[in-house]
C-alpha positions in Angstrom: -50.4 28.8 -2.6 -53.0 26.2 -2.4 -53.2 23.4 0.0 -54.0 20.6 -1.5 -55.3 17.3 0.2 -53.8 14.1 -1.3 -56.5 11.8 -0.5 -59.3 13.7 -2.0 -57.4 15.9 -4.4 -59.6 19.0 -2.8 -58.4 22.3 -1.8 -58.3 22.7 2.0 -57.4 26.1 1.9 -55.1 29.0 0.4 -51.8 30.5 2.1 -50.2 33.3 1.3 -46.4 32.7 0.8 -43.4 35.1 1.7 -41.4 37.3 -0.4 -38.2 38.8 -0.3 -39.4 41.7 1.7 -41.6 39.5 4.4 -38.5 37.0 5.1 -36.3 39.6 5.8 -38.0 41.1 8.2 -38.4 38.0 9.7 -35.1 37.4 9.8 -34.3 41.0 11.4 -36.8 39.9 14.2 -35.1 36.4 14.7 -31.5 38.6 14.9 -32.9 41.4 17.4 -34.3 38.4 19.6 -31.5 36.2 20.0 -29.5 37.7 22.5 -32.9 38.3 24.4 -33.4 34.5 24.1 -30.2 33.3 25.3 -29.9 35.7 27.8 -32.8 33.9 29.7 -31.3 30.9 30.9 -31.2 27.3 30.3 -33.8 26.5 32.8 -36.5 28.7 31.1 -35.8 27.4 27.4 -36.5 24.2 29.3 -39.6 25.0 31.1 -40.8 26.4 27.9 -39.8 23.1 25.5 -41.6 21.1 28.1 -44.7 23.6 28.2 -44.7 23.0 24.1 -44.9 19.5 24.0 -47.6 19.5 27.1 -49.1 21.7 24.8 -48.8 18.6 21.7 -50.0 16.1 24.2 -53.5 18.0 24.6 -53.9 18.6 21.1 -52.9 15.6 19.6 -55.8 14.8 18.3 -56.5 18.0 16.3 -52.8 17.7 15.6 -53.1 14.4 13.9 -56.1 15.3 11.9 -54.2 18.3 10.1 -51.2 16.2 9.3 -53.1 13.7 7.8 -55.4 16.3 5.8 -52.1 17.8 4.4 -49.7 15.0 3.6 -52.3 12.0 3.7 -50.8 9.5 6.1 -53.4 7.3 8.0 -54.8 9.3 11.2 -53.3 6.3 13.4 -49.3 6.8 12.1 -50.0 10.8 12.7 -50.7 10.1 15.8 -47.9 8.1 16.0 -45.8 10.8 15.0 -47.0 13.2 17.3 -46.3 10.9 20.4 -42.6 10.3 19.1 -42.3 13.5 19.1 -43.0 14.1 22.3 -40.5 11.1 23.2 -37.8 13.4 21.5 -38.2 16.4 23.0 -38.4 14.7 26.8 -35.2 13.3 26.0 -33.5 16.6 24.6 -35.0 19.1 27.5 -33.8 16.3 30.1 -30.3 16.2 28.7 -29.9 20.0 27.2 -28.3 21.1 30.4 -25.8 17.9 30.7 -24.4 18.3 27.2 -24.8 22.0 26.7 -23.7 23.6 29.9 -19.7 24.2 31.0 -17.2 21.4 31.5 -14.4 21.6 33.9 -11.9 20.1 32.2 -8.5 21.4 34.5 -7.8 22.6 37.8 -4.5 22.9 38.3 -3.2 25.4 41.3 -3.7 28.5 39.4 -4.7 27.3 36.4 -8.7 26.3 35.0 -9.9 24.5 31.8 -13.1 24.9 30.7 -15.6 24.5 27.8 -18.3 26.6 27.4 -20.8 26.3 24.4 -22.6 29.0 22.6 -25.2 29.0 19.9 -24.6 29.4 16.2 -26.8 32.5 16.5 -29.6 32.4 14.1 -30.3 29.2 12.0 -32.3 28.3 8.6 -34.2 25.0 9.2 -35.4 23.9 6.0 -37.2 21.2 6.6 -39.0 18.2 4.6 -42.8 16.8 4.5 -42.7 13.2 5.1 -41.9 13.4 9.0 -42.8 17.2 9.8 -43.0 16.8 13.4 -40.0 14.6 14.0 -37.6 15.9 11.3 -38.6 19.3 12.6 -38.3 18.8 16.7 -34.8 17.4 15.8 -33.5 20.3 14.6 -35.5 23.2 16.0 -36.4 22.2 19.4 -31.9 21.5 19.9 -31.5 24.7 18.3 -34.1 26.5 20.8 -32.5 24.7 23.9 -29.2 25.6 22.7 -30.1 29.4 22.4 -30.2 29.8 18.8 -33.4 31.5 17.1 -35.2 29.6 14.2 -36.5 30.4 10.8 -38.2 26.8 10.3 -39.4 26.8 6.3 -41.6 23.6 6.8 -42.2 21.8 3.2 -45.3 23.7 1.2 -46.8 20.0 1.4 -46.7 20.7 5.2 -47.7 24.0 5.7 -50.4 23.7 7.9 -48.3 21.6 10.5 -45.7 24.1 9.9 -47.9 27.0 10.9 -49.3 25.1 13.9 -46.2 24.2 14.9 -45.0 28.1 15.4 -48.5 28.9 16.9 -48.2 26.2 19.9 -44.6 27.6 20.2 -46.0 31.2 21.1 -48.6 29.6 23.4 -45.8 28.1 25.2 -43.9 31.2 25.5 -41.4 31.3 23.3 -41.5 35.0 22.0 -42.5 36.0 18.4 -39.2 37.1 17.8 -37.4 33.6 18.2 -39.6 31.5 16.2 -40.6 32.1 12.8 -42.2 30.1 9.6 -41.3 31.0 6.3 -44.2 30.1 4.3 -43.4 28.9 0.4 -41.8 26.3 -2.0 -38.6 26.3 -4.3 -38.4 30.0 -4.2 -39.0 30.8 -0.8 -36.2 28.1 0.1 -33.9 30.2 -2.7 -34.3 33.2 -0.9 -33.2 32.2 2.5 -30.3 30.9 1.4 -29.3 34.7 0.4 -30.0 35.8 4.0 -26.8 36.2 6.4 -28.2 33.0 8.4 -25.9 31.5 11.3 -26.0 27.9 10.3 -28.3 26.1 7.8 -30.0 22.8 8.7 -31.8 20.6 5.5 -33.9 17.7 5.6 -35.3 16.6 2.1 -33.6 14.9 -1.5 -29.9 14.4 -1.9 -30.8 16.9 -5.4 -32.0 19.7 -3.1 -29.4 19.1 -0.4 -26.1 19.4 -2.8 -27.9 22.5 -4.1 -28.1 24.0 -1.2 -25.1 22.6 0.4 -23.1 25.1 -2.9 -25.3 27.9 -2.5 -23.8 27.5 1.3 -20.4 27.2 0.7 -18.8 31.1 0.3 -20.8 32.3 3.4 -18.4 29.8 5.7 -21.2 29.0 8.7 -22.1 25.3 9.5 -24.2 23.2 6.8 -25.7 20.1 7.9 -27.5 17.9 5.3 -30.2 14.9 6.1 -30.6 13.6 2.7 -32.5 10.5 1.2 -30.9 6.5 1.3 -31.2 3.6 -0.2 -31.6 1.1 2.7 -30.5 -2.1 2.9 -31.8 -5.3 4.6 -30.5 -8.5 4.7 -32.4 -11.9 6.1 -29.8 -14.1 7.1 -29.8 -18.0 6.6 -30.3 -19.1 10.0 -33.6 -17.2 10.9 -36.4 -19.3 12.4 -39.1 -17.3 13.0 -40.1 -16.5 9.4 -43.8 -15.5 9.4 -42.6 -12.6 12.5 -39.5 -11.6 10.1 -41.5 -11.1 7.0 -44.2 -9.1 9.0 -41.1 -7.0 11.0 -39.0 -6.4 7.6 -42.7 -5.2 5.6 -43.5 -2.7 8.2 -40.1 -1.8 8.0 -40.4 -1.5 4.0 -43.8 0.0 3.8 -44.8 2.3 7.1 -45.6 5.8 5.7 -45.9 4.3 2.5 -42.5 3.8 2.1 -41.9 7.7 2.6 -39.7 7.3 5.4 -35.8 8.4 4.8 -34.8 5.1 6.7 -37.4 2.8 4.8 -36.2 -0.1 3.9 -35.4 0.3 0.2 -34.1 -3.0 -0.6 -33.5 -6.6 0.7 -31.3 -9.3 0.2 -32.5 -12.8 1.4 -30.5 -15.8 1.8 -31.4 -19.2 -0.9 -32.3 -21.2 2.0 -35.4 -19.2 3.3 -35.7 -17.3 0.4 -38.6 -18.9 -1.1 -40.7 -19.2 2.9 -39.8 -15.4 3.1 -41.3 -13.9 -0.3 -44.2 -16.7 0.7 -44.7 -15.0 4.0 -43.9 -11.3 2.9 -46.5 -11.1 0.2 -49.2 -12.7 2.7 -48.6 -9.7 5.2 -48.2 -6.9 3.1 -51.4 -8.2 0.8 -53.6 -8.3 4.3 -52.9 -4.8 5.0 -55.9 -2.0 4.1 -55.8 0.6 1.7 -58.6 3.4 2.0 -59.0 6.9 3.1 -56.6 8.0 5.9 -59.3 8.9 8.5 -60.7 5.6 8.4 -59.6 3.6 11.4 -57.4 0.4 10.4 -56.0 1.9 7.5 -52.3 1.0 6.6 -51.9 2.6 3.2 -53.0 5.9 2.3 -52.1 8.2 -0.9 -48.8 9.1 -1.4 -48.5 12.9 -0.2 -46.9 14.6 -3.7 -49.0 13.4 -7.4 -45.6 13.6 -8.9 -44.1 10.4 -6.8 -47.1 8.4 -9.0 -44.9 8.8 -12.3 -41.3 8.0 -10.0 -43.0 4.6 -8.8 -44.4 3.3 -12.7 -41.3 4.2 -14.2 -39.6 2.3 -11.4 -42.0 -0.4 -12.2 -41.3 -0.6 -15.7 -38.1 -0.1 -15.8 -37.9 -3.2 -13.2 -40.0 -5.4 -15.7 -38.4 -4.7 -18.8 -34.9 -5.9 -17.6 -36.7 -9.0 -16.4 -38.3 -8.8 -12.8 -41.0 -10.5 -11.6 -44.3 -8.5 -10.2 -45.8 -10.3 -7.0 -48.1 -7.4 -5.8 -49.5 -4.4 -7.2 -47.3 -2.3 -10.3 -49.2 0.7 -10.7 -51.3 3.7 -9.3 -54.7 2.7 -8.3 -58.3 4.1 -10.2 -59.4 6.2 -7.9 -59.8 9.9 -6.3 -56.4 10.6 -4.8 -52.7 10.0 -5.3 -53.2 6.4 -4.7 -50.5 3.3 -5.9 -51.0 -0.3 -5.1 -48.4 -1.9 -3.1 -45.5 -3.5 -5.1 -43.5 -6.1 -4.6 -40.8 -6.9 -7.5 -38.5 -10.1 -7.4 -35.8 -11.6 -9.9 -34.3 -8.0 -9.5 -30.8 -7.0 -10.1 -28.6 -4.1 -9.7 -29.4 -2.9 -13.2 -32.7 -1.7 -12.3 -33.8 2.0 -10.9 -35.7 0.0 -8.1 -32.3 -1.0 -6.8 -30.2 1.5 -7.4 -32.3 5.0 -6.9 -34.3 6.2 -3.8 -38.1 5.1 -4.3 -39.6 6.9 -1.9 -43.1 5.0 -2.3 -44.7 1.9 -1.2 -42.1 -0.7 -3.6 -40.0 -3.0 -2.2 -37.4 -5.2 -4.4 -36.1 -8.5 -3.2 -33.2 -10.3 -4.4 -32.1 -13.6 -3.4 -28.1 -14.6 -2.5 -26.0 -17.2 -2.2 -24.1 -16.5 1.5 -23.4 -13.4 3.7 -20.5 -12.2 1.6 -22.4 -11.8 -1.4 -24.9 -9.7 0.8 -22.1 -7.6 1.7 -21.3 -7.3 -1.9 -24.7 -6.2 -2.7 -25.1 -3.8 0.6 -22.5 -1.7 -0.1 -23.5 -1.1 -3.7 -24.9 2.4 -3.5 -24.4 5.8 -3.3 -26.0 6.3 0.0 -25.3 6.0 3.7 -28.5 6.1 6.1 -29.2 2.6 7.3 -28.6 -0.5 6.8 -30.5 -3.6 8.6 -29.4 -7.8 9.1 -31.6 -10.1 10.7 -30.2 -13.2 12.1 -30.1 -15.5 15.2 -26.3 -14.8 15.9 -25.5 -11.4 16.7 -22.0 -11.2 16.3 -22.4 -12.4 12.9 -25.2 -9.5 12.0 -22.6 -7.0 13.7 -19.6 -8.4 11.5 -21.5 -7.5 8.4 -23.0 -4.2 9.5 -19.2 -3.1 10.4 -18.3 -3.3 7.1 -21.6 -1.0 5.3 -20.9 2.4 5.1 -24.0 3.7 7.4 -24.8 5.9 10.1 -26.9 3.6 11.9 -27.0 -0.3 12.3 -29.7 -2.1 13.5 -30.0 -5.9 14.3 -33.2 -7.8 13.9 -35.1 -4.4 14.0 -35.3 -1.8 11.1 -36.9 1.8 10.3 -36.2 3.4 13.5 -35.1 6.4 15.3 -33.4 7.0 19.4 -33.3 10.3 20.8 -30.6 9.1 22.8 -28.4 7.9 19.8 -27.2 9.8 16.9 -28.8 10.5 13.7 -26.6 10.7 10.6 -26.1 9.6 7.1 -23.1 9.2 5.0 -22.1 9.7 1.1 -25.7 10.7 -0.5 -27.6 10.4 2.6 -25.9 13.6 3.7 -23.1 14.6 7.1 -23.8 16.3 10.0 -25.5 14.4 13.1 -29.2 15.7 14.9 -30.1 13.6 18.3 -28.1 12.5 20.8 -25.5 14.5 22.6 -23.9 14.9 18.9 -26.7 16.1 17.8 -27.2 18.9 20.4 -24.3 20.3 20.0 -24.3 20.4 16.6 -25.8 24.1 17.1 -23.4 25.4 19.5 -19.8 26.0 19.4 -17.3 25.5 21.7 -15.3 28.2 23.5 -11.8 26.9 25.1 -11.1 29.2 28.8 -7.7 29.1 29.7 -7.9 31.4 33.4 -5.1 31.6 35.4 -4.9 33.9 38.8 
């Protein structure tokens, strides 16, 4: 399988991917090890998570160049990843032992209540490209605190993170047989899901997560889905600080190119500041540098996958031909590299893909409305459940609307982010299941009632 670098369209290097025969001895390992593994305590699957990301901390650097090389984010966001990371996994070693160890729940003369919690056994993290760090540590380092061993399939766009990933995890002590990569694309992915796994954990498309989520279905284990979203904002009426909105809601819109499961995907703007907003939007977003990755101060990079290029132009066109309005950008850019120009589309309506259907990609449609309750209207209209966004001056007001969208998370006058401490989740299309929090870590453990009396 070749490794391809979306910048430069050059071949960084070949891998050789797994077969039936390789992922099932890999599997047998991960089975033989995981009694080993919980057997040796909470304290030392600590000690060791905490060794791994000491181990990401020193690295970082080199870290950050091979993410960009593979999936072509600027250097400055990979590192950015790579420090949230570690934010994630100080929060999850720190708290593993509160959430995942016993609870007294009764004592009563002769009689005790407790909880215990014990791991799934051996888990399938399929995992997605866009985030490889972050969408990986939520699921894998939980799963590893929690005493379960891993197969992690990282996306074949992400390979090389993938495989450093599992080295740095052996350098930190975590044995062989705990940890293991499986190395591949579609195929690869269709042949775990044969395998006897414990629990299956997917991050990726809403397409590849109902596929799976079937293939899952007769083998009766847990199957949590993070799919894709539509996400919507909405700029409230009684806003003041425009120019800081605008800027706050592009970043929001347009980090990661747009590649970002929690991207905003669509805003709504109230008539009154409507026309200052776009004014202000366009301004910010058209400042911002395109250029090679490695080059310091760049905002927009390639796209990581060539076949996103044909999703955004049909997007484009399909906006324009039912009558919206391009402010910026419209199409892929002439040069080396999966490059397309930022775009910004007005005049848009729910009739158009660009509304409706996940982008993925730096495009952004906005759509002006008459009052909050049209906002609403417009907000709920979608298939998905990830996020949804409403800046305002009045908080109860932005937390009156958010009760009523269908999301897993809310946010007021901030957008496109993540809390270790809170829980992750979509809804509908955007998938079930929760990583993060204390939800999150004991999604990969199950609890035990004891009922002890003498």
């Amino acid at each position: 399988m070749q490794i391809i670098n979306p910048a430069t369209e050059e071949i960084i290097c070949e891998v050789t991917e797994d077969n039936t025969k390789s992922l099932a001895a890999k599997f047998q390992l991960l089975k033989n090890a995981q009694r080993e593994w919980i057997a040796t305590g909470m304290d030392v699957r600590v000690k060791i998570i905490k060794q791994f990301s000491g181990y990401l901390e020193n690295q970082a650097e080199s870290l950050a160049s091979l993410l960009t090389s593979e999936v072509g984010k600027p250097l400055q966001q990979s590192r950015n990843e790579i420090n949230g990371a570690r934010t994630r996994i100080k929060w999850l070693a720190e708290n593993a032992e509160k959430y995942l160890g016993e609870e007294l729940m009764t004592r009563d003369n002769d009689l005790v209540e407790k909880i215990s919690y014990e791991p799934l056994g051996v888990i399938c993290n399929i995992s997605a490209w866009n985030y490889p760090w972050l969408v990986g540590v939520n699921v894998f380092v939980s799963a590893l605190l929690a005493g379960n061993t891993v197969m992690y399939k990282p996306s074949e766009y992400a390979t090389l993170t993938g495989l450093a990933i599992e080295k740095l995890f052996k350098q930190a002590g975590v044995p062989a047989g705990v940890f293991q990569v499986a190395i591949g694309a579609a195929e690869v992915g269709n042949e775990l899901l044969k395998l006897p796994f414990d629990g299956y954990f997917f991050t990726g498309s809403y397409k590849t997560g109902k596929y799976i989520y079937e293939k899952c279905a007769s083998k009766m284990v847990p199957c949590q889905l993070e799919m894709g979203g539509k996400d919507p904002l909405y700029v409230a009426r009684d806003i003041k600080d425009i120019q800081s909105v605008a800027a706050a809601t592009a970043d929001g819109a347009f980090y990661n190119n747009g590649q970002s499961c929690c991207s905003v995907e669509r805003i709504y703007v109230h008539e009154a500041v409507y026309d200052a907003y776009i004014r202000e939007f366009t301004k910010e977003v058209g400042s911002w540098k395109t250029g090679v990755p490695t080059e310091e101060g760049v905002y927009f990079g390639p796209l990581t996958r060539k076949a996103q290029l044909d999703v955004m132009e049909n997007q484009v066109a399909d906006a324009v031909a039912k009558g919206a309005r391009l402010l910026l950008g419209g199409k892929r850019m002439k040069r080396k590299g999966y490059y397309f120009e930022p775009t910004i589309l007005v005049d848009v309506t729910h009739e158009m893909d660009v509304m409706k259907e996940e982008s993925f990609g730096p495009i952004i449609g906005i759509m002006k409305v008459r009052d909050d309750e049209e906002a609403i209207r417009l907000m709920q209209d979608t298939e998905y459940g990830l996020t949804a966004a409403v800046y305002s001056e009045n908080k109860e007001r932005a937390e009156n609307i958010l009760h009523q969208i269908n999301a897993g998370s809310g946010y007021w006058n901030c957008c496109d982010r993540v809390s270790a401490p809170l829980p992750w989740s979509g809804r509908k299309h955007s998938g079930f299941g929760v990583t993060l929090s204390h939800a999150g870590l004991r999604s990969f453990v199950r609890p035990k009632a004891w009922h002890l009396r003498g």
